[in-house]
C-alpha positions in Angstrom: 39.5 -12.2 9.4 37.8 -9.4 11.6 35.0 -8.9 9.0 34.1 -12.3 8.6 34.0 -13.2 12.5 31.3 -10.3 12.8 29.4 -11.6 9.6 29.5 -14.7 10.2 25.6 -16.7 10.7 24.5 -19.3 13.4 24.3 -22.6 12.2 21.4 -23.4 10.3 19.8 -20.0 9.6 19.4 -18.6 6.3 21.8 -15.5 4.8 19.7 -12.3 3.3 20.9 -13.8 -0.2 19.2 -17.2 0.1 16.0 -15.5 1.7 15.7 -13.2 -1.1 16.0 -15.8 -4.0 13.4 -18.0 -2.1 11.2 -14.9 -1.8 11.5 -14.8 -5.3 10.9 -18.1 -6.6 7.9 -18.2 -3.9 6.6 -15.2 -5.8 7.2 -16.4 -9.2 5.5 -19.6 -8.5 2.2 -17.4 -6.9 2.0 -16.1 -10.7 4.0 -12.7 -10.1 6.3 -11.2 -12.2 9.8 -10.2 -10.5 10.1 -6.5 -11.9 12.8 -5.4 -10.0 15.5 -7.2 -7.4 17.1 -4.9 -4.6 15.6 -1.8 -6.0 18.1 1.3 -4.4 17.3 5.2 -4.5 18.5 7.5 -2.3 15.4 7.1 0.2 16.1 3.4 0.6 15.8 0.1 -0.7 12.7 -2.7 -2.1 14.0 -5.8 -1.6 11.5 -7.0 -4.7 9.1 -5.2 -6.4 6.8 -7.4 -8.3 3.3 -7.6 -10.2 0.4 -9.5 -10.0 -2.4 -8.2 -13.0 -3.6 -5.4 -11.3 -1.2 -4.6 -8.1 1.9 -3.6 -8.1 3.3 -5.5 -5.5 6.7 -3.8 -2.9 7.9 -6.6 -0.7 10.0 -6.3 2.4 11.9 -9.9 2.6 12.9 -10.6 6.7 14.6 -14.1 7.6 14.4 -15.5 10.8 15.3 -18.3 13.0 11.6 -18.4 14.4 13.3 -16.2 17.9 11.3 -13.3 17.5 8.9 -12.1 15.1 10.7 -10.3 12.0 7.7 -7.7 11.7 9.3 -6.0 14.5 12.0 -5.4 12.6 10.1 -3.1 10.3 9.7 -0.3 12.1 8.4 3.5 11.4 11.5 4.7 10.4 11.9 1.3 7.6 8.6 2.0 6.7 9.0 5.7 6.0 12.0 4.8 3.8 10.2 2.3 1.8 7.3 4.6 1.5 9.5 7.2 -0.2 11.2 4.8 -1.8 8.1 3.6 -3.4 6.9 7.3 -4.1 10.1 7.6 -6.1 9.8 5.0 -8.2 6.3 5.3 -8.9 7.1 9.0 -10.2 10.5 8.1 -12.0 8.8 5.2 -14.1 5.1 7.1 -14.3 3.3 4.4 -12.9 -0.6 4.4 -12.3 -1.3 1.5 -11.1 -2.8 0.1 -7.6 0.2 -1.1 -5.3 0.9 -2.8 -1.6 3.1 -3.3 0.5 4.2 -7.2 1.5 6.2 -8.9 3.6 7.5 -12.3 3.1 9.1 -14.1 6.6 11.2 -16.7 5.3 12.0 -19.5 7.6 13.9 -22.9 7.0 10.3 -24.4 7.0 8.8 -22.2 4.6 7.5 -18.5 4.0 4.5 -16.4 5.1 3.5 -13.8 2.8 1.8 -11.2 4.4 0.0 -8.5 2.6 -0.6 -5.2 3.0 1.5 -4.5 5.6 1.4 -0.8 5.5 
């Protein structure tokens, strides 16, 4: 009972789950392939990693409620993390490709991609 009252959302705003599967759809339907969901190493974590034909695409997925702006909410220490988590991966698969870094703000009124955020 104590767990859900803290996790509990405000009426009407979107969990991290239903963000992230819109995300994806959006980016599926932009003619990108979803390579990779939730993407962990021990840096940090790519909410999706996707790819257009020539860019590797890491995308940072924020939700909001339209009270503030979510790119805030990537700050220099998120960004570091994703950076080294990118590095990572790029060395672990032996990638050479172009990439970016995106970010999708998903609302209840739709999504703003935002590219190269980094």
């Amino acid at each position: 009972m104590f767990f859900k009252f803290f996790t509990k959302k405000k009426e009407g705003t979107l969990s991290w789950r239903e963000a992230e599967e819109r995300a994806a759809r959006f980016l599926e339907k932009a003619a990108l392939k979803i390579i990779e969901r939730n993407y962990h190493s021990r840096f940090g974590e790519i909410d999706i990693i996707a790819e257009s034909k020539s860019i590797l695409h890491f995308v940072e997925v924020k939700a909001t409620s339209g009270d503030y702006d979510p790119l805030e909410r990537i700050t220099s220490s998120k960004m570091a993390k994703i950076q080294k988590t990118i590095e990572y991966y790029i060395l672990k698969n032996g990638i050479q490709k172009e990439y970016q870094i995106d970010a999708l703000i998903v609302t209840n009124s739709g999504i703003e991609w935002v590219r190269n955020i980094f």
